[in-house]
C-alpha positions in Angstrom: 154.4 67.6 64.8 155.8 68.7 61.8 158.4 66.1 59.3 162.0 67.8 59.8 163.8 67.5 56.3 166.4 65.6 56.9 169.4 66.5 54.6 169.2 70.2 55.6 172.5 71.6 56.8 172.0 73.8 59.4 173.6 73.5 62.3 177.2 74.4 61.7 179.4 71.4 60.7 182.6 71.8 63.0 179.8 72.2 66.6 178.3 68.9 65.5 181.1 67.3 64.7 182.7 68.4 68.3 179.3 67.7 70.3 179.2 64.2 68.9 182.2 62.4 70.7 181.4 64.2 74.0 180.2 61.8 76.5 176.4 62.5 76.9 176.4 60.2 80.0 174.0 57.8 78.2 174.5 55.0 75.6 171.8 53.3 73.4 170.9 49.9 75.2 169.0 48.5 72.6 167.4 48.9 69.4 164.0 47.2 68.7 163.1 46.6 64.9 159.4 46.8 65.1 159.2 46.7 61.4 156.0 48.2 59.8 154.9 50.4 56.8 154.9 54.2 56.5 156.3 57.4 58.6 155.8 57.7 62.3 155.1 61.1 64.5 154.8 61.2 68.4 156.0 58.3 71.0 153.7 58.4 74.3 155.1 56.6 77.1 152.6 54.3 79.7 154.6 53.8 82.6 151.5 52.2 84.6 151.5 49.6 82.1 155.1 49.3 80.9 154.4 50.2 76.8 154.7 52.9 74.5 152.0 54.5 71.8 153.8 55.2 68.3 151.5 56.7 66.0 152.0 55.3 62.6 149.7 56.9 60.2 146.2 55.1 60.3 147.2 52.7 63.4 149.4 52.9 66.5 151.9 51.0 67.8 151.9 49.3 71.2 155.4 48.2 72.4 156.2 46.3 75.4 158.7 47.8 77.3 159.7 44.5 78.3 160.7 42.7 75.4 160.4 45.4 72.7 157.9 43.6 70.2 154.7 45.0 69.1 151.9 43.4 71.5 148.9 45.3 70.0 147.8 47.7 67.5 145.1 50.3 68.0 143.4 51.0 64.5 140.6 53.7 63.5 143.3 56.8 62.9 143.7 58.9 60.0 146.8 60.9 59.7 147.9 59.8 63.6 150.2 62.7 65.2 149.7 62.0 69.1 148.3 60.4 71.9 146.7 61.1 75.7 145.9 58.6 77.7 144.0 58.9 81.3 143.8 55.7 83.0 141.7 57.0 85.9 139.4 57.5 83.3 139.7 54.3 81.6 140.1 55.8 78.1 142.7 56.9 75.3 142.4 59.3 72.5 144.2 59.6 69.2 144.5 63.2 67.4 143.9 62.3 63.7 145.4 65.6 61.3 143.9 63.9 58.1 140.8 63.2 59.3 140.3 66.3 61.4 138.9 63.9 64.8 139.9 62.3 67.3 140.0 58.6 68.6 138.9 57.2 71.4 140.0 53.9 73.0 139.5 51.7 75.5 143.3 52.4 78.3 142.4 48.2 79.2 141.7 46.7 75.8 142.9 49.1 73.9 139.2 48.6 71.6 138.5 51.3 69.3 135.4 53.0 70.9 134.4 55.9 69.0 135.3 58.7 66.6 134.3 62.3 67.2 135.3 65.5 64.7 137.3 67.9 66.1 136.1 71.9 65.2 139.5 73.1 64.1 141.8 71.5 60.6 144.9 69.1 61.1 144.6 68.3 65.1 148.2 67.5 66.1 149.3 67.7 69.7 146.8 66.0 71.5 147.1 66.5 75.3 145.2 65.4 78.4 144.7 68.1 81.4 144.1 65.9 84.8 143.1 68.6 87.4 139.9 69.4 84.6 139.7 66.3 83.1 139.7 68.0 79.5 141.4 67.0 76.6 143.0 69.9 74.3 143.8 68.9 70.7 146.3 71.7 69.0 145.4 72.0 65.5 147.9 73.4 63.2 146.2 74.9 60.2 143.1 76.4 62.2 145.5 77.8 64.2 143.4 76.9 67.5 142.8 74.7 70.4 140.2 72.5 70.8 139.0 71.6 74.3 137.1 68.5 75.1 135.2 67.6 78.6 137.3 64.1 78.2 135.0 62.0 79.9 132.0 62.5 77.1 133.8 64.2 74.4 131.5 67.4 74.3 133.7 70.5 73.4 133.7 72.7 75.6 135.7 75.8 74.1 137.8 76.8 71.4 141.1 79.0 72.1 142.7 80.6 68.9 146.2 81.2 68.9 148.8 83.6 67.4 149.9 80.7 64.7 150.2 77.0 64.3 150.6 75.4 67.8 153.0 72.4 68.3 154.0 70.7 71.2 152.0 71.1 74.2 152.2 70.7 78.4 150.8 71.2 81.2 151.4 71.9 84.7 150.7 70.7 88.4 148.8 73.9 88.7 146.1 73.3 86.0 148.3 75.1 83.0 148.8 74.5 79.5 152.0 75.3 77.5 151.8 75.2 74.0 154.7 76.3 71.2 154.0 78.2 68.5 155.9 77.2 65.4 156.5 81.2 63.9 159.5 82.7 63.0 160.7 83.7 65.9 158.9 81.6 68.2 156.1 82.1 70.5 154.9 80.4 73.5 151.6 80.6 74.7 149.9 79.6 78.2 146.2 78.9 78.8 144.2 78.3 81.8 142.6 75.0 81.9 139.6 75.8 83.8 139.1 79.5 82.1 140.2 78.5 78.8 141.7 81.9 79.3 144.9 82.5 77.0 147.0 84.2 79.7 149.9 85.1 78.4 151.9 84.8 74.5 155.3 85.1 75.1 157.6 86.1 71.9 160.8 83.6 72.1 164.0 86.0 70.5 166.3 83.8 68.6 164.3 80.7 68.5 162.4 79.9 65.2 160.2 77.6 64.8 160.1 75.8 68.0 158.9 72.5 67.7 159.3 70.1 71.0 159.0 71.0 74.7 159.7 70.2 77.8 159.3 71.1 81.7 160.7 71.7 84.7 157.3 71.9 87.0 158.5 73.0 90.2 160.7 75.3 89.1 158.8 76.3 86.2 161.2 76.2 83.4 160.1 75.9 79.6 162.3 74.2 77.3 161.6 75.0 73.8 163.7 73.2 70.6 163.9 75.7 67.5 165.8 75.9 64.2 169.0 76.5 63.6 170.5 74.0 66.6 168.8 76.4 69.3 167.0 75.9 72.5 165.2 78.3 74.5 165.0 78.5 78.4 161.8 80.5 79.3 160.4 81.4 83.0 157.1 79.6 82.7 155.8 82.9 85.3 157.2 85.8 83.7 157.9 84.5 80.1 161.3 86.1 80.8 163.8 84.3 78.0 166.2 82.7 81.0 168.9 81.2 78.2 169.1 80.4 74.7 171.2 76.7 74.4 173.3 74.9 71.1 171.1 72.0 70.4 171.8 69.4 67.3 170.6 70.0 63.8 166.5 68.9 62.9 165.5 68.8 66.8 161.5 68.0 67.1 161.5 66.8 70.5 162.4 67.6 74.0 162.1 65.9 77.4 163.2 67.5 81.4 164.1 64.3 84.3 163.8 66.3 87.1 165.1 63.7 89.7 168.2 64.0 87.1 168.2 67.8 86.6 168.8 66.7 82.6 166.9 68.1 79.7 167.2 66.3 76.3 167.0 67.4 72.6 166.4 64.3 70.2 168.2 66.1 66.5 166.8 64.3 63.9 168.8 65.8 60.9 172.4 65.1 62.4 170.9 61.6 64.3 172.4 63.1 67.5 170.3 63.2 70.9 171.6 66.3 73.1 171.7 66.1 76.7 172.3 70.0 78.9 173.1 69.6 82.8 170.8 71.8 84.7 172.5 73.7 87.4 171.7 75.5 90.4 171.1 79.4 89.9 169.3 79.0 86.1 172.9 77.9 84.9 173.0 74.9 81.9 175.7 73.5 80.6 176.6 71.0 78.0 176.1 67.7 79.1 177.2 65.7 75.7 176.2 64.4 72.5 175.0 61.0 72.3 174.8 59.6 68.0 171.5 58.3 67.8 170.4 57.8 64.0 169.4 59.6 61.3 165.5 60.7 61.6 164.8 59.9 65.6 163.5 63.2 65.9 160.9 62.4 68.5 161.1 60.6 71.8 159.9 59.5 75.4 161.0 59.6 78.6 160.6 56.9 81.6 161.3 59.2 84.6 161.6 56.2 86.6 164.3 54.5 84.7 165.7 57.5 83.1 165.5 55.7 79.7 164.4 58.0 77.0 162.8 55.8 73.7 163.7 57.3 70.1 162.3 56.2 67.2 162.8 56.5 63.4 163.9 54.4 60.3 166.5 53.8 57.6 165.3 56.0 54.2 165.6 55.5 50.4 166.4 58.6 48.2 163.9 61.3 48.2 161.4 61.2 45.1 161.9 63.8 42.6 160.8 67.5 43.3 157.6 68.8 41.9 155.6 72.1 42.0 153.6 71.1 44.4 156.5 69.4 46.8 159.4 71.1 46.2 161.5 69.5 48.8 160.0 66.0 49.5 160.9 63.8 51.6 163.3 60.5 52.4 161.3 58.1 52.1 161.3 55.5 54.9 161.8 51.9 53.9 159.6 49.4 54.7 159.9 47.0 57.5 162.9 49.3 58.9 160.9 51.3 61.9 163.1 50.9 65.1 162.3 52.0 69.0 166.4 53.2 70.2 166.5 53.3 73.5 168.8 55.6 75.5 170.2 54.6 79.2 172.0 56.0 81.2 175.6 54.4 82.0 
């Protein structure tokens, strides 16, 4: 998942500065400083054992849900984007972009157990597949997927794709969803079993999409995209069902079905973006909650309806160079924060 530059400007000034005093329905119940060194990229939530995985560059965070301290760390990564976890299978893996692998774990212990190359460059989205039992890593400059048999790590197919694949879900039917970051969008779905790519589905007026979400039984995609826009796709037909304002920097996306809410988490304008989901494909604004600058990714608990954002507080950005012409804020040490978001 890709670093969102934060000062960009967007999303139109006078929408955001409306959308953040609606009432989003939600209010952030806590803020853990977990402190730390370096940048961050996907939060994985473990309800069976009440703690989240934040990758954070060669290690991951493991954060009681509880009391919000770090418990654990898992260590072996390099270049940590994601994390699967299948605890009927006992295990965990890590997608590592630098190091092009990915790393196993013990789901108990949380022991390091091995390190296996992936066949494709800069492994991002990592995602576990139950009904198989295969673990796809979505690598972003090979411009493939990379399918594992998750209970020995063989490889068992590659799937290219029409460009560099993002976010990634999957289906109670044995389905995987992927984004395609192009300008505009694409979405692509592949059969789990087949390794079949079934359909690519060209998302008008969304750019870039980043995080997704989705509805399973009624088989809604929910794609966040540049320019403060998400898109609403039939997960059969690929038919674009609506196109939605979203916040500015958005990078991830979440659906609570018992709730009928989805969720953009804006990291640009620190806002977190919550649509009501209505009967007959209709969506309408359910608020703005402030959230902080840089939580562009999130979780959430579907039993609690708590979603878990997390970023940092930033120094300047270092001065531009040929080969990094727009770098970076970079985040300051000891600041990394969990926010988390419940409902009122």
């Amino acid at each position: 998942m890709r670093m969102r530059t934060l000062l960009a400007a967007l999303f139109t000034l006078s929408t955001a500065a409306a959308a953040a005093g609606s009432d989003a329905g939600y209010a952030i119940a806590a803020r853990w400083r977990t402190g730390g060194a370096g940048g961050w990229d996907y939060v994985t939530l473990d309800a069976p054992k009440a703690r989240l995985f934040v990758t954070r560059g060669d290690h991951v965070d493991v954060v009681d849900l509880g009391s919000g301290h770090v418990t654990a760390t898992v260590g072996g990564a390099n270049g940590a984007h994601g994390v699967a976890l299948a605890p009927e299978l006992g295990r965990g893996w890590i997608s590592n972009g630098r190091g092009n692998s990915v790393t196993e774990f013990d789901y108990q212990s949380l022991a390091v157990l091995r390190t296996v190359a992936v066949p494709g460059e800069n492994p991002d989205a990592i995602l576990y597949e139950p009904h198989t039992r295969r673990l796809f890593t979505f690598n972003g400059r090979s411009r493939d997927v990379t399918v594992f048999d998750a209970a020995t790590l063989a490889v068992v197919g590659r799937v290219p794709v029409p460009g560099k694949p993002e976010f990634a879900r999957s289906d109670e039917r044995g389905r995987v969803y992927a984004n395609i970051e192009t300008a505009p969008g694409q979405l692509v779905r592949i059969d789990a079993a087949t390794l079949a790519l079934e359909a690519s589905w060209t998302l008008a007026g969304c750019d870039e999409p980043t995080g997704l979400a989705l509805d399973a039984a009624g088989s809604r995609l929910f794609s966040v995209c540049d320019h403060g826009v998400m898109a609403v796709t039939d997960g059969e037909s690929g038919r674009a069902v609506a196109r939605l304002p979203i916040g500015d920097g958005p990078d991830g996306a979440e659906y609570d079905p018992a709730r009928h809410l989805v969720f953009s988490s804006n990291g640009a304008d620190g806002t977190l973006t919550v649509i009501r989901q209505l009967p007959g494909d209709r969506y309408v604004a359910g608020g703005t909650l402030p959230t902080a600058r840089g939580a562009r990714t999130m979780t959430l608990d579907p039993a609690t309806h708590r979603l878990y954002l997390v970023t940092a507080e930033f120094g300047p950005a270092p001065a531009a160079t040929t080969a990094e012409p727009r770098p970076r804020p970079v985040p300051l040490p000891d600041s990394f924060t969990v926010l988390v978001a419940a409902p009122r």
